[in-house]
C-alpha positions in Angstrom: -76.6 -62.1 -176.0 -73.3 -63.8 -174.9 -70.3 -62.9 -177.4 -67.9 -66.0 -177.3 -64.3 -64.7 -177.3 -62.0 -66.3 -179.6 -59.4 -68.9 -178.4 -56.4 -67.7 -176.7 -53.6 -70.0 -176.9 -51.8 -71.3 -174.0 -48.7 -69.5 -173.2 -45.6 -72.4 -174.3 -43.9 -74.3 -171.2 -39.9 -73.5 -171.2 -38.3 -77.1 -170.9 -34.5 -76.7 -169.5 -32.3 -79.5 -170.6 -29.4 -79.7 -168.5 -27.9 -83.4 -167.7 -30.8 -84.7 -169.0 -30.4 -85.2 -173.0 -32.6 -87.7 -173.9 -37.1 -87.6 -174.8 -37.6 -91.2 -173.2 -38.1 -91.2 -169.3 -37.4 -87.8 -168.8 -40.0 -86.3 -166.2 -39.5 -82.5 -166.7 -40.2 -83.3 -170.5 -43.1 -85.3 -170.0 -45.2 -82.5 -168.0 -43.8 -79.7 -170.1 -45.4 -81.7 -173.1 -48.9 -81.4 -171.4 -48.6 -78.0 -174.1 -46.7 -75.9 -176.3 -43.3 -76.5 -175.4 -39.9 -74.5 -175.7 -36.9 -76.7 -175.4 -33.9 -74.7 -174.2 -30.3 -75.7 -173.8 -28.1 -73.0 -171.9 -24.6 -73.2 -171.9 -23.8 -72.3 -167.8 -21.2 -69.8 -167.0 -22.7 -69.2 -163.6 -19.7 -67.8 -161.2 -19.0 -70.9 -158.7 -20.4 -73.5 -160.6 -17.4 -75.9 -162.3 -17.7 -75.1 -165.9 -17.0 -78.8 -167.9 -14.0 -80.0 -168.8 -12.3 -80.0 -172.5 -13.8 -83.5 -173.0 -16.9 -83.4 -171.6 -17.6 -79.9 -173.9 -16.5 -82.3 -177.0 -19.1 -85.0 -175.6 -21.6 -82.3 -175.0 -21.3 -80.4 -178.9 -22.3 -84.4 -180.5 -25.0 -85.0 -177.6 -26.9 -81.4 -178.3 -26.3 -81.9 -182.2 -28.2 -85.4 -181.3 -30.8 -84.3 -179.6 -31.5 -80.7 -181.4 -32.1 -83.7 -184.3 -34.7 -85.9 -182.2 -36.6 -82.5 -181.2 -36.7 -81.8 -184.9 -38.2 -85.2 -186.2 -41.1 -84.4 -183.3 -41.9 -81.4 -184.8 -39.7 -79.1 -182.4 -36.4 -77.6 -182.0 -33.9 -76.7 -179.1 -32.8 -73.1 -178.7 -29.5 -72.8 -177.4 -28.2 -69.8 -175.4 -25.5 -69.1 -173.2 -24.5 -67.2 -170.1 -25.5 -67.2 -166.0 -28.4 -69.8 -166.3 -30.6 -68.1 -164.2 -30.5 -64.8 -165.9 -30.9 -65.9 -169.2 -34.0 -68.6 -168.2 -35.9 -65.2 -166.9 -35.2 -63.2 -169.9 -36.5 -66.8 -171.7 -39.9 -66.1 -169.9 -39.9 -62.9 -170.2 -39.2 -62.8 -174.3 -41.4 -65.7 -174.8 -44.6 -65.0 -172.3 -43.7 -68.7 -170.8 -46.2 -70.0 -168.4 -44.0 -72.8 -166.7 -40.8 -73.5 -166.4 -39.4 -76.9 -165.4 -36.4 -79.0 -165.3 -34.6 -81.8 -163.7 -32.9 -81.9 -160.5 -29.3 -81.6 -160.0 -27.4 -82.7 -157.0 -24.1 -80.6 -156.8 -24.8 -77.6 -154.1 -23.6 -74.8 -155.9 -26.8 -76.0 -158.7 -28.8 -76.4 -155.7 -28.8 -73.0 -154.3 -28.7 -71.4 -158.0 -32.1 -73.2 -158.2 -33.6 -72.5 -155.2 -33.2 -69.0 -155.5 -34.1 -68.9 -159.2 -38.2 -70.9 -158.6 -38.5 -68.4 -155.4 -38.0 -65.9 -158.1 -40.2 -67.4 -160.9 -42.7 -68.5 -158.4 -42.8 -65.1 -157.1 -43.8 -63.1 -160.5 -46.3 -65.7 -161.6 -44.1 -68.4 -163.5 -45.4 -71.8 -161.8 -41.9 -73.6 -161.8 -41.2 -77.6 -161.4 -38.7 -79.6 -161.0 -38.2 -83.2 -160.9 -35.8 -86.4 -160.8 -34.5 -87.8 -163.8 -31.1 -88.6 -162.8 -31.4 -91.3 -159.4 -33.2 -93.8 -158.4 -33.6 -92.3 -154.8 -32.8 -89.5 -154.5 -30.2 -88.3 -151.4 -32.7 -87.2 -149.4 -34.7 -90.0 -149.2 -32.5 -92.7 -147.9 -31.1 -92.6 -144.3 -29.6 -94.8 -141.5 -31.8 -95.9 -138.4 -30.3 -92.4 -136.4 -31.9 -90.1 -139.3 -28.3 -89.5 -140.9 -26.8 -89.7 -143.9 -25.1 -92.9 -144.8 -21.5 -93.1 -145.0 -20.4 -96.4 -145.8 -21.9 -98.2 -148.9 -22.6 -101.5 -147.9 -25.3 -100.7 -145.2 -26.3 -97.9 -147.8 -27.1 -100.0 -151.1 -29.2 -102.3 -148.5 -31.4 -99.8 -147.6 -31.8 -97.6 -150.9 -32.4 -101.1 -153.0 -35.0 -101.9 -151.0 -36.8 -98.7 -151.8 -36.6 -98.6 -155.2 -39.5 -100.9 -156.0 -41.2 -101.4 -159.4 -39.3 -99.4 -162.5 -41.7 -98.3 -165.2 -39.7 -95.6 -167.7 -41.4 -93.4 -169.9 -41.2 -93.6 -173.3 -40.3 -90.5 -175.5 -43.2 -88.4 -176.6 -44.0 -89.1 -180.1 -44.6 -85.5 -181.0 -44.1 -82.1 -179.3 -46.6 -79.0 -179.7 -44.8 -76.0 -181.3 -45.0 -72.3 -179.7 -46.7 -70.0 -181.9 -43.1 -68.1 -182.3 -40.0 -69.4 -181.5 -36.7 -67.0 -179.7 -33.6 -66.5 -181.3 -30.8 -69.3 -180.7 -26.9 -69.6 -181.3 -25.5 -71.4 -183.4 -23.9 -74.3 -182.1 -20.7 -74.0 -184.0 -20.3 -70.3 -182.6 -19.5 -72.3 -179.3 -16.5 -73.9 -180.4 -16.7 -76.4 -178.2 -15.1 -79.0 -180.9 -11.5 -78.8 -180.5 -9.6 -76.9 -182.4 -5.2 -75.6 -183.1 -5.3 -78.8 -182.0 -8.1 -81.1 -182.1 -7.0 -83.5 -179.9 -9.9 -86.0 -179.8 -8.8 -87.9 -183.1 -9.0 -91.1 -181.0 -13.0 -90.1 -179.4 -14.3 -91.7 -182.6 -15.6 -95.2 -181.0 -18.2 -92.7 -179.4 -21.4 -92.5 -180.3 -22.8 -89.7 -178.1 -26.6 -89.1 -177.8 -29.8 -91.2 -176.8 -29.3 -93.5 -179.7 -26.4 -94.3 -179.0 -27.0 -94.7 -175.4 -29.3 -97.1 -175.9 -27.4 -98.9 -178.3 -24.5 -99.5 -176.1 -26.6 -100.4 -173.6 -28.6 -103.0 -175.3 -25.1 -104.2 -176.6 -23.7 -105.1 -173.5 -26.6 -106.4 -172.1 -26.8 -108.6 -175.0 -22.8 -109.8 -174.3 -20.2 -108.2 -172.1 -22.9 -108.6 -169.3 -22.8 -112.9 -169.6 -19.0 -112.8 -167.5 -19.6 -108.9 -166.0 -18.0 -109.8 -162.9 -15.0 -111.1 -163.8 -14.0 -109.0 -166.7 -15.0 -105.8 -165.2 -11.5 -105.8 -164.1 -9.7 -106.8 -167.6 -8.7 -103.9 -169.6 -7.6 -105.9 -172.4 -11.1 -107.1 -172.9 -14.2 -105.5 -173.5 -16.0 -105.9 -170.5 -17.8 -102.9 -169.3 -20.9 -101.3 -170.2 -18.8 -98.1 -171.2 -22.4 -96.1 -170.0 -21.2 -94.0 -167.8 -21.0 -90.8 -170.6 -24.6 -91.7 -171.4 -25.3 -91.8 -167.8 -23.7 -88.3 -167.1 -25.1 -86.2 -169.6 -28.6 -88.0 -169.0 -29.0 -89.7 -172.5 -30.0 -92.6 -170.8 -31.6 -92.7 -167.2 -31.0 -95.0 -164.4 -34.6 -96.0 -164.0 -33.7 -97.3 -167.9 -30.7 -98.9 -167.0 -32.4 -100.8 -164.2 -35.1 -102.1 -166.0 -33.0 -103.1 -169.1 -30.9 -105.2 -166.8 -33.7 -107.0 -164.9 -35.8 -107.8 -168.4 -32.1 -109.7 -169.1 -32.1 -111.7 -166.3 -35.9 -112.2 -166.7 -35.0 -113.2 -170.2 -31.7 -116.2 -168.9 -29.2 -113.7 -167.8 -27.1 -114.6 -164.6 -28.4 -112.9 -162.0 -25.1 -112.7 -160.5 -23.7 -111.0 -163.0 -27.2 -108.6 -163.0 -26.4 -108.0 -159.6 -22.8 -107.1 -159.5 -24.3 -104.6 -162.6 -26.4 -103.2 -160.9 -24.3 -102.8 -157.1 -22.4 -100.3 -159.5 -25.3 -98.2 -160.0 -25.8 -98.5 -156.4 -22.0 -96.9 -156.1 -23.1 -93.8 -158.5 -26.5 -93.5 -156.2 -23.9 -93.6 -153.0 -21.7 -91.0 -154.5 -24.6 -88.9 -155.7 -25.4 -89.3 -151.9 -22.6 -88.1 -150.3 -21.7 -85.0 -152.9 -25.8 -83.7 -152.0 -24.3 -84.0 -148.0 -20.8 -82.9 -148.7 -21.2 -79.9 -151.0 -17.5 -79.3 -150.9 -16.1 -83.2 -152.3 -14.0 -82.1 -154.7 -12.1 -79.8 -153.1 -12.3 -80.7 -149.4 -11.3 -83.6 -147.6 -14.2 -85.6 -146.7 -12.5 -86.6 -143.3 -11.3 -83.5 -142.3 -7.8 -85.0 -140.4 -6.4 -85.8 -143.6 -6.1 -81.2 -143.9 -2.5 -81.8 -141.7 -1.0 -84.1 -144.5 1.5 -83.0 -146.1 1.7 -83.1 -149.6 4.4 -83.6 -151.9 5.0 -80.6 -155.0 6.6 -82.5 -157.9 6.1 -81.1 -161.0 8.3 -83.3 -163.2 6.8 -86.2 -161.7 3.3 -84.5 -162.3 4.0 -83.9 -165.9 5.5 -87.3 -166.0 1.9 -89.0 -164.7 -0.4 -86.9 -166.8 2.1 -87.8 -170.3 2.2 -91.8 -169.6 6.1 -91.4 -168.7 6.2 -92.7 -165.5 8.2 -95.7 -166.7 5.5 -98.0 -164.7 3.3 -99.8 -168.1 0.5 -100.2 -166.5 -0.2 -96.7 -165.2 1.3 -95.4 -168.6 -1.3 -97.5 -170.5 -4.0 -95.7 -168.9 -3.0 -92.0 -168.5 -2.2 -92.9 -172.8 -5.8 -94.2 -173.0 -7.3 -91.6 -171.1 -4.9 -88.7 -173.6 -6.4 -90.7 -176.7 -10.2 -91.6 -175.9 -11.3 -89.7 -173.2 -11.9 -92.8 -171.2 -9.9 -95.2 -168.9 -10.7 -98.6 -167.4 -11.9 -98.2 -164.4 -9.2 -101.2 -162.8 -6.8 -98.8 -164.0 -7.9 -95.6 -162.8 -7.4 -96.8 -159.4 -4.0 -97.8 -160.5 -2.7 -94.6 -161.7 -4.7 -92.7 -158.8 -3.1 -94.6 -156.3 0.5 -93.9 -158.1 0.1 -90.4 -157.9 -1.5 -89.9 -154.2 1.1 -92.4 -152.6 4.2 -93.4 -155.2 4.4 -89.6 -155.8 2.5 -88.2 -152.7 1.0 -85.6 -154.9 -2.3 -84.1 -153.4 -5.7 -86.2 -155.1 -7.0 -82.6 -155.5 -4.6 -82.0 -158.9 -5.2 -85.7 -160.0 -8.9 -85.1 -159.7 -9.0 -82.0 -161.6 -6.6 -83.6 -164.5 -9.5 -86.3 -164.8 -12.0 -83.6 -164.9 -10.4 -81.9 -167.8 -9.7 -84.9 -170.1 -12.3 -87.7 -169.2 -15.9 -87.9 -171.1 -17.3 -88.8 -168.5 -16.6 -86.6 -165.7 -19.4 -86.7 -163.4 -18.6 -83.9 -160.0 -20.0 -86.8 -157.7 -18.3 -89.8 -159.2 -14.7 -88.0 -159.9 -14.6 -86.6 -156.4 -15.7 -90.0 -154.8 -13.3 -92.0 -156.7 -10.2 -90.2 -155.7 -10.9 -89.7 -152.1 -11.5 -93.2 -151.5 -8.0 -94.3 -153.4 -6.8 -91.2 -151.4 -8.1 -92.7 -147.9 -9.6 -89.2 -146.9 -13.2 -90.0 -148.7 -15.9 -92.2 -147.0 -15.8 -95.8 -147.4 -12.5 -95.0 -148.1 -9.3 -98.3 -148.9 -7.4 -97.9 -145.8 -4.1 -95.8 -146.7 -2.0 -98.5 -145.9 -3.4 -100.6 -149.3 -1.2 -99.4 -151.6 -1.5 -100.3 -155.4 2.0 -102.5 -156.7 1.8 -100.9 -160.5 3.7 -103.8 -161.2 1.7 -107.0 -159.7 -1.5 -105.2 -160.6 -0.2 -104.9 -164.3 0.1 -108.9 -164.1 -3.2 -109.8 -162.5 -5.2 -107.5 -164.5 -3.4 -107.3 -168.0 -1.3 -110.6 -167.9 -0.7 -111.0 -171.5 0.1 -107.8 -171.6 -2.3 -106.8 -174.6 -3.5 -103.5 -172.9 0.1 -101.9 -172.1 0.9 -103.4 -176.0 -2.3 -101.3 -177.2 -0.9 -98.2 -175.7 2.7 -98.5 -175.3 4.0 -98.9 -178.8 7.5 -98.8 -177.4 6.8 -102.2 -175.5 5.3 -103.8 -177.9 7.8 -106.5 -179.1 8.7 -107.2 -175.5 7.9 -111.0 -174.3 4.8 -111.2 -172.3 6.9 -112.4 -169.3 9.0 -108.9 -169.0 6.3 -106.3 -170.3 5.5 -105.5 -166.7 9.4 -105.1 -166.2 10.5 -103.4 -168.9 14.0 -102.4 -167.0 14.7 -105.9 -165.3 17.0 -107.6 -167.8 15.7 -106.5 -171.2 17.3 -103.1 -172.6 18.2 -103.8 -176.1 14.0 -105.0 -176.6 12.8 -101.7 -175.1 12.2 -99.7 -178.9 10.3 -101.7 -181.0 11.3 -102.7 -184.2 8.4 -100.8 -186.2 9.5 -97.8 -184.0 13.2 -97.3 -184.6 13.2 -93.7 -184.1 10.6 -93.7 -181.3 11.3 -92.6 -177.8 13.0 -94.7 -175.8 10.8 -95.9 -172.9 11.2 -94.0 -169.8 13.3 -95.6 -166.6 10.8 -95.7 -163.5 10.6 -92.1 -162.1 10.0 -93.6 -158.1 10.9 -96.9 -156.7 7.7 -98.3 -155.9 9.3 -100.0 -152.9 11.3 -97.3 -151.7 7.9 -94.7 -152.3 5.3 -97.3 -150.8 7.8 -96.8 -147.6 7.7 -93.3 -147.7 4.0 -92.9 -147.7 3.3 -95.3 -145.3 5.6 -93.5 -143.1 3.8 -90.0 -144.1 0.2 -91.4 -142.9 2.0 -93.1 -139.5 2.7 -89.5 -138.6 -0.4 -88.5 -139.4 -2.0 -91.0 -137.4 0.5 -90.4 -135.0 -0.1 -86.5 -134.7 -4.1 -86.8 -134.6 -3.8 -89.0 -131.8 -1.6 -86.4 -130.0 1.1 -89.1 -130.3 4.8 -88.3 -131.1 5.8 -89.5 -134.6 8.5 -92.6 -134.7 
């Protein structure tokens, strides 16, 4: 006689969020769910692996609070811990008797090798381990030029990877999640203090709406509006233009196998598919930069063309301090730095501005302007802030050639011509005639303090002439070019 053995109950699957907070199209999730299922959070203080800035840890506190909230209403939770990732995932499995572990992919290499190590370990005492792709829509690896290599100009890039990304089908979120039998210990949220606080400085952050709702919502908002003259306001910071997604994007609230699809249901649906197009070519710039960080480990911190190590570097702190405060007595670059100090966000069209003011009015190395980004922008993103300011610098790939040099002044009055964006953020200019806002110091001084701001401070005088600096740095990369060619500077 057979005795039947009661049922033992599968051991749970550890699901490891990481930039990947959302239920809908989420791989990892999906193949976790196949059982009991242990949603985990962990708060990374891995040695060597860039910790978040001040305004991507307030993003991140309202986009676990979010998600911790759609877990709950599937009849789950999300455990939060901190430390080095990998050591606290093992004592995960170990404390809970996981089967499986898996996760999405990251592309920084630091991540990469951390990861790597960590499912040779798992993998090695029994844990199966998987990982998948949530965050591209080919990942690097997978797209390559007709030598084998990796890509390094966009154009030629975007022509291939588009062509391979085929049908987009996303996943939509479980409807319900199967509970462990017991569930670890977590921390507290609030015990991370990743709110600010003595001060809290992100009074201006509340236009955000951080999580997968609110994702989608902002998604489905532009798509419904802003995306009808996309290409031609993309570059108008007085209007709202801009699918303000790339937060969402970042932390992985939204996916851009999501994105995609949303966009080409709009021009099934009447949308121009010019302005679909140009939409989605800047997904195809985050794909590019996602390439070339997975190639160039070292983007934010290294040159990507290694000639641009002999040149030399201006160390200004005033002027620094001046650039990071809006005080640089140039509007349109003081509009954005006093956007990005407020929000946590600037217009793209300006962030070129007031990169290329810092690397060649000031001369002062990217590296510092790329880290001061890092700190104070929502949406930081390792790939897309390195990218960015090595092509203003000239020393990325696909780079503007040094010698195109942003005129804060001319670019003020093509991209802001009424002036509404500088009178937004510069309260002190905000009386002055549209015809002199961009030239607050031409002929104008008694209108420089508004009259609702008596006591204000004055607006600063320019701390560079652009003309005089725009000189200077050309003559800086001539000796460059001059001294890699083995040539003797003139």
């Amino acid at each position: 006689m057979t005795t039947s053995k009661p049922n033992t109950p599968a051991p749970p699957t550890l699901m490891w969020f990481r930039q990947d907070l959302r239920l809908a199209d989420n791989p990892a999730l999906s193949a976790a769910a196949s059982g009991p299922v242990i949603p985990v959070y962990i708060l990374d203080e891995t040695p060597g692996i860039r910790p978040p800035g001040g305004a991507s840890l307030w993003w991140l506190d309202k986009s676990l609070r979010a998600l911790a909230a759609d877990l709950e209403a599937r009849g789950s939770r999300l455990i939060l811990r901190r430390g080095e990732a990998a050591r606290v995932l093992e004592a995960l499995v170990e404390e809970t008797g996981a089967g499986a572990v898996c996760w999405n992919r990251l592309y920084d290499g630091a991540v990469i090798e951390r990861d790597k190590a960590l499912k040779s370990r798992l993998t090695d005492a029994g844990i199966s381990c998987r990982s998948f792709n949530a965050a591209l829509l080919n990942e690097p690896w997978t797209i390559a030029n007709g030598s084998g290599d990796p890509y390094r100009v966009y154009t030629p890039y975007w022509r291939t990877a588009r062509e391979r990304i085929g049908a987009v089908s996303p996943d939509p979120a479980p409807e319900g999640l199967t509970a462990p039998k017991t569930w670890p210990d977590s921390d507290d949220l609030d015990s991370w203090g990743l709110h600010p606080t003595s001060p809290d400085w992100s009074d201006g952050f509340g236009d955000w709406a951080p999580g997968e709702a609110g994702a989608r919502e902002a998604l489905e908002a532009f798509l419904d509006d802003a995306i009808k003259s996309y290409s031609d306001d993309r570059d108008r910071p007085d209007r709202d233009g801009t699918s303000r997604l790339s937060p969402h994007l970042h932390f992985g609230e939204i996916g851009p196998r999501q994105v995609w699809r949303a966009a080409q249901d709009a021009a099934a649906r009447g949308a121009s598919e010019r302005q679909v197009d140009k939409f989605l070519s800047e997904l195809g710039w985050r794909e590019f930069h996602h390439h070339l960080l997975f190639y160039n480990p070292d983007l934010a911190t290294k040159n990507f063309r290694p000639e641009w190590d002999a040149f030399e570097w201006r160390d200004d702190e005033a002027a620094f301090t001046a650039w990071t405060r809006g005080r640089t007595g140039y509007p349109i670059v003081d509009a954005g730095m006093r956007e990005l100090w407020a929000t946590g966000f600037m217009h793209n069209r300006v962030r070129m501005i007031a990169a290329s003011f810092l690397i060649k009015d000031l001369m002062i190395d990217w590296r510092r302007g790329e880290a001061w980004f890092w700190d104070t922008l929502v949406d930081a993103d390792l790939a897309q802030n390195a990218a960015n300011w090595q092509w203003v610098a000239g020393s990325g790939a696909d780079a503007a050639p040094y010698f195109r040099i942003f005129n804060p002044v001319t670019q003020g009055q093509k991209f802001d011509p009424d002036g509404e964006y500088i009178r937004r953020w510069v309260p002190e200019l905000r009386n002055l005639p549209t015809k002199v806002i961009h030239l607050p110091h031409s002929d104008v001084s008694e209108l420089l303090a508004a009259e609702d701001h008596p006591s204000g401070p004055r607006y600063p005088d320019p701390i560079v002439d652009h003309g005089k600096a725009r000189d200077r740095a050309l003559e800086a990369y001539s000796a460059l070019r001059a001294t890699r060619q083995g040539e003797t500077p003139k």
